[in-house]
N, CA, C and O of each residue as an XYZ file, in Angstrom:
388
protein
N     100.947     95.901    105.526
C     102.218     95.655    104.894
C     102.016     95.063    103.491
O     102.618     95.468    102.497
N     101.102     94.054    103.498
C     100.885     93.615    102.083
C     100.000     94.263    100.854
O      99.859     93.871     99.696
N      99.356     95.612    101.672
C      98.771     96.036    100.505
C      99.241     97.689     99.912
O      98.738     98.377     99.024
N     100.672     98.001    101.032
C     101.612     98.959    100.709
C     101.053    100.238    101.033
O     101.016    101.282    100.382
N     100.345     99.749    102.920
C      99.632    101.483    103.070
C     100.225    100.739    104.932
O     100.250     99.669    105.541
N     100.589    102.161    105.115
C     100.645    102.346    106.450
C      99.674    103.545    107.141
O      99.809    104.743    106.889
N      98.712    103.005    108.021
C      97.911    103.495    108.840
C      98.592    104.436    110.053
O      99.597    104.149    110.703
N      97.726    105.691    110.179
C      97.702    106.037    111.622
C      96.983    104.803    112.419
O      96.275    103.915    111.945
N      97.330    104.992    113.600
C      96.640    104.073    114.757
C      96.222    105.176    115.808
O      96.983    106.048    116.228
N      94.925    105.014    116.164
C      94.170    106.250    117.398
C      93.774    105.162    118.470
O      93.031    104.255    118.094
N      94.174    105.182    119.659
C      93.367    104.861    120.479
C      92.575    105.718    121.800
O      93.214    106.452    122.553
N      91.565    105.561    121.891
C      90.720    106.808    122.992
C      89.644    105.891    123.962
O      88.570    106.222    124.464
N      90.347    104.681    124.007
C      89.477    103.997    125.369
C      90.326    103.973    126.321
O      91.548    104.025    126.185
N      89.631    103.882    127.484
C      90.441    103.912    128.823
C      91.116    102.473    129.274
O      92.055    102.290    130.048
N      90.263    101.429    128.471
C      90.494     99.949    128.776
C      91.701     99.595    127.815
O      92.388     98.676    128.260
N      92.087    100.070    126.694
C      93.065    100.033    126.066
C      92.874     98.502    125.034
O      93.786     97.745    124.702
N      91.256     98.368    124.658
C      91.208     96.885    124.227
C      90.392     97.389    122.983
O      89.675     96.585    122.388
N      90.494     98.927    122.499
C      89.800     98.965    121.639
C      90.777    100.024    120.576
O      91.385    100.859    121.245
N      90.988    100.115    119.306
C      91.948    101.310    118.240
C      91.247    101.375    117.484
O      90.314    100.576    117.407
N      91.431    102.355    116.638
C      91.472    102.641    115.053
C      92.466    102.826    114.369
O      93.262    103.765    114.388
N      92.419    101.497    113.455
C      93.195    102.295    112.148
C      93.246    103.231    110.970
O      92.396    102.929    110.132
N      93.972    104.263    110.652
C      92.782    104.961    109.699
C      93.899    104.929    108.636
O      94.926    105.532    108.947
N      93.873    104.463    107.713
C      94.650    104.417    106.520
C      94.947    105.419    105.479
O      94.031    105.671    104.697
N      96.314    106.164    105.307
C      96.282    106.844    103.986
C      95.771    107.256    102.986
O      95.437    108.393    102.653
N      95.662    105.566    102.115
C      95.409    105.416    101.315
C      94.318    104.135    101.567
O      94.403    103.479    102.605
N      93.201    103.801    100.455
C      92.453    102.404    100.742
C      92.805    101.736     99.240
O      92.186    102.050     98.223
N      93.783    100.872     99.269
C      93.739    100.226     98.103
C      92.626     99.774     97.374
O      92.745    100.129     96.202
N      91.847     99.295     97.525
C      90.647     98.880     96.911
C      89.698     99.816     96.421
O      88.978     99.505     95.472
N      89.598    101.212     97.103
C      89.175    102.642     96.765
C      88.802    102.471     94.778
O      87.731    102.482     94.171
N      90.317    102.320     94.267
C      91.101    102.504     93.080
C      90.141    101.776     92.357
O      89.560    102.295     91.404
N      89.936    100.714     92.689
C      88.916     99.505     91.564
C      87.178     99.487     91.714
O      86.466     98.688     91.104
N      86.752    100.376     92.508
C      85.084    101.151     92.726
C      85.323    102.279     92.040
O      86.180    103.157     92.133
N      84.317    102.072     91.265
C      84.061    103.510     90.090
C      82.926    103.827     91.144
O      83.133    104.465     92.177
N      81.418    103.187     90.675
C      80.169    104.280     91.421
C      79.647    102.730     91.769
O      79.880    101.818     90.976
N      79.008    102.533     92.870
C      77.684    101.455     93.627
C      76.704    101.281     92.727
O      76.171    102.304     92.296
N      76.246     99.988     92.245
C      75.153     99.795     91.335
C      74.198    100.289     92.061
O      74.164    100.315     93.291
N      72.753    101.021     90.706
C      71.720    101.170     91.411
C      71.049    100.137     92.852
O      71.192     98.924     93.004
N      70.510    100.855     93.517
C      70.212     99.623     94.439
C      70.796     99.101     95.396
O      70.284     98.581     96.387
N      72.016     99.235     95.109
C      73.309     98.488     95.760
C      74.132     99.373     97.170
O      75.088     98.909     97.793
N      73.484    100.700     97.436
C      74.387    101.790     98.071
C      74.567    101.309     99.208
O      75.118    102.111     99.961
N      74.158     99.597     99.992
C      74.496     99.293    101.247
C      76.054     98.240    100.904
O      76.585     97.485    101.718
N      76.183     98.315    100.492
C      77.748     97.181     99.695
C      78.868     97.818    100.117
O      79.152     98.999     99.918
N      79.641     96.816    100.839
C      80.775     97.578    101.657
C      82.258     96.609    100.951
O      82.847     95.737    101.589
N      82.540     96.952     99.820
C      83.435     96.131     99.386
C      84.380     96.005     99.962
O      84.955     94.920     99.877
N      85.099     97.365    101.029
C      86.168     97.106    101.860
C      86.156     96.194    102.948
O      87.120     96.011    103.691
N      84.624     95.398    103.072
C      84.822     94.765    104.606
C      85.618     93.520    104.045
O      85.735     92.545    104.788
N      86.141     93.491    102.853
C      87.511     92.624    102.545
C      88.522     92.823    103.586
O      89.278     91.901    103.894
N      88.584     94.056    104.185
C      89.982     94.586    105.046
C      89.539     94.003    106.412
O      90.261     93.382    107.192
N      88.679     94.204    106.514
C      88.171     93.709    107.592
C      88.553     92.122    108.112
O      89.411     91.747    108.910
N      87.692     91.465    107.431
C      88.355     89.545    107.227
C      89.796     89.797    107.139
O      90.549     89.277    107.962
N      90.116     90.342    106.467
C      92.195     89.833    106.165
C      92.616     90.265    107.819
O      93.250     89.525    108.571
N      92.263     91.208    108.062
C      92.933     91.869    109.630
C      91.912     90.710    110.758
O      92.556     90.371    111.750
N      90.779     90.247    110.699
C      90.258     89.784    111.832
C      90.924     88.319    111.612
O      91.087     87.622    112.614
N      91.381     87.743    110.126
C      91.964     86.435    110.490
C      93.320     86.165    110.365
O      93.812     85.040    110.278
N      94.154     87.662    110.356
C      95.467     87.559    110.883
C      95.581     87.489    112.374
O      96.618     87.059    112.878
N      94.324     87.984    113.291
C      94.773     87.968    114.760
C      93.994     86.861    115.095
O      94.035     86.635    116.304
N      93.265     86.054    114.426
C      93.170     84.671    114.750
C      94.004     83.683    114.564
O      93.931     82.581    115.108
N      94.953     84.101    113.667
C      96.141     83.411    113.725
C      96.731     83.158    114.644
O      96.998     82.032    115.064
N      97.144     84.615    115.278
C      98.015     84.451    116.608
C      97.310     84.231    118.370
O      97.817     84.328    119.488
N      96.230     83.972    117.981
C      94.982     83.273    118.777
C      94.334     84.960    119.422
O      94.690     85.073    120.595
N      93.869     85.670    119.148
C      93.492     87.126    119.731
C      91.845     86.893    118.477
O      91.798     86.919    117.247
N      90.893     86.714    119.372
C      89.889     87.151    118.874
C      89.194     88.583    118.842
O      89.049     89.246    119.869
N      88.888     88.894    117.925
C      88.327     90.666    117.743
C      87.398     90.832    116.754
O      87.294     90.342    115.630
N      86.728     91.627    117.390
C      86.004     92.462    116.296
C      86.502     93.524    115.766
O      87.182     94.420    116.265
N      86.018     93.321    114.453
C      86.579     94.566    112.997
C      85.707     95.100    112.311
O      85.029     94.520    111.463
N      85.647     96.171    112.589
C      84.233     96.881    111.730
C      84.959     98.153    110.873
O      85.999     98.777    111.080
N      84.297     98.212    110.196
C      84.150     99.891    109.329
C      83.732    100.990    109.781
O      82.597    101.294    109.413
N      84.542    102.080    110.823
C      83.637    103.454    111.290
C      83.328    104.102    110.284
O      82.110    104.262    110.203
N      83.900    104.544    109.484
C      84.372    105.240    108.145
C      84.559    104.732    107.129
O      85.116    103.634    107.144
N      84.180    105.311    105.893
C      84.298    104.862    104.768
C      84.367    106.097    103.784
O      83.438    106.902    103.718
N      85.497    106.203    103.035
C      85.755    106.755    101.272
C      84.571    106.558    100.715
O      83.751    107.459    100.543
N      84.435    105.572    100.451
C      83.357    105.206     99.420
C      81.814    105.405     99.314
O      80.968    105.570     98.436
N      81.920    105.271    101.121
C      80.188    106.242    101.280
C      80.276    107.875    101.539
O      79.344    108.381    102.165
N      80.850    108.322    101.296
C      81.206    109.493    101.100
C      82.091    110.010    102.483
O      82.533    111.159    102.500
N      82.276    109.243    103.435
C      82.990    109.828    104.672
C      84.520    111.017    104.221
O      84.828    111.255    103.053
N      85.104    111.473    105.177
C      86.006    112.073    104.609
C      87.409    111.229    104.812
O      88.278    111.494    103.981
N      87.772    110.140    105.918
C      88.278    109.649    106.191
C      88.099    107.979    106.030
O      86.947    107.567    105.896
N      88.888    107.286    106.036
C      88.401    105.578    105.452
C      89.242    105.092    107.464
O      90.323    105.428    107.948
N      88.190    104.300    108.011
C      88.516    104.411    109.416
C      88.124    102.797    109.824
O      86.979    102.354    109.724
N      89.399    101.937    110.345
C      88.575    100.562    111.030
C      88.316    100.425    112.248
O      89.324    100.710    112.896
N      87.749    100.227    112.682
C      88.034    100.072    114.213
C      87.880     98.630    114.868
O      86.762     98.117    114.814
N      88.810     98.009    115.420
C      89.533     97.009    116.145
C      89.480     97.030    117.785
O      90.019     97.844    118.535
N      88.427     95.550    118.220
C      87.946     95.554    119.719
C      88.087     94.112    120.023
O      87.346     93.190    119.683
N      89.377     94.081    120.855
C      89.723     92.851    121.254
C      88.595     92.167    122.086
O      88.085     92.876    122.954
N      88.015     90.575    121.916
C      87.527     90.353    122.918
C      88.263     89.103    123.563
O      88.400     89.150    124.785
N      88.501     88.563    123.239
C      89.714     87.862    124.624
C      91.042     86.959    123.372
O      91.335     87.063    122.181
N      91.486     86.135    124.530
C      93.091     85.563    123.807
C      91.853     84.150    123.422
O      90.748     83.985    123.939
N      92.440     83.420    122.507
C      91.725     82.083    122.327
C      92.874     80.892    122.946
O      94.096     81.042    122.933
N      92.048     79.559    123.541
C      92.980     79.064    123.822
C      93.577     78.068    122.717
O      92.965     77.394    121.888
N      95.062     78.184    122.971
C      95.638     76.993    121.571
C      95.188     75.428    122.150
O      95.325     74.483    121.374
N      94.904     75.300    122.879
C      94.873     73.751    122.987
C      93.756     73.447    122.007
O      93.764     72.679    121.045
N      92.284     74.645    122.724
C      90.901     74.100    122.328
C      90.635     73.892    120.959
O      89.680     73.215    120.578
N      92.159     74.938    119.523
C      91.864     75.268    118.620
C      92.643     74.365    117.500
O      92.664     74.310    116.270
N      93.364     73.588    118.748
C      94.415     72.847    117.600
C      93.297     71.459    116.805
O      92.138     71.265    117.171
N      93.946     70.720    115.789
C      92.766     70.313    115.316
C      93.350     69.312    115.988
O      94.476     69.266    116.484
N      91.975     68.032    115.947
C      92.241     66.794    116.821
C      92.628     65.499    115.863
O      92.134     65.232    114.767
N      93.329     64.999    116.356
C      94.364     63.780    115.666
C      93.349     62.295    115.647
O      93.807     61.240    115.207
């Protein structure tokens, strides 16, 4: 919502604790010209990654967020994929007084 792209969402596990999002568009795409020499392991989008893994720590849902896909390494599709691993509890996380 805040970076003005709406994703397909795929899911193909049977446990239903794992999706992909695959995005339109990748905002950040726009501001990578070419990877410095040297540099072709640099994943500047795993920015998307952190913003989405510590919005669902917000609402206490811990997950993993990775990059299947990527624009930028030449994939044809820009793809995240999102794997819940459990709820967190609010008591353990609130801070202590």
């Amino acid at each position: 919502m805040y970076l003005g792209i709406t994703p397909s969402v795929t899911c193909n596990n049977s446990s239903r604790n794992e999706f992909s999002l695959i995005p339109d568009k990748n905002p950040l795409v726009e501001f990578v010209e070419e990877f410095p020499a040297g540099r072709s392991s640099l994943c500047y989008c795993s920015l998307l990654c952190g913003i989405i893994r510590g919005a669902l720590e917000m609402v206490h849902l811990a997950a993993d967020v990775t990059f299947l896909q990527n624009r930028l390494k030449g994939d044809s599709v820009t793809e995240i994929g999102i794997t819940f691993l459990k709820k967190l509890d609010e008591e353990k996380d609130r801070w202590k007084k």
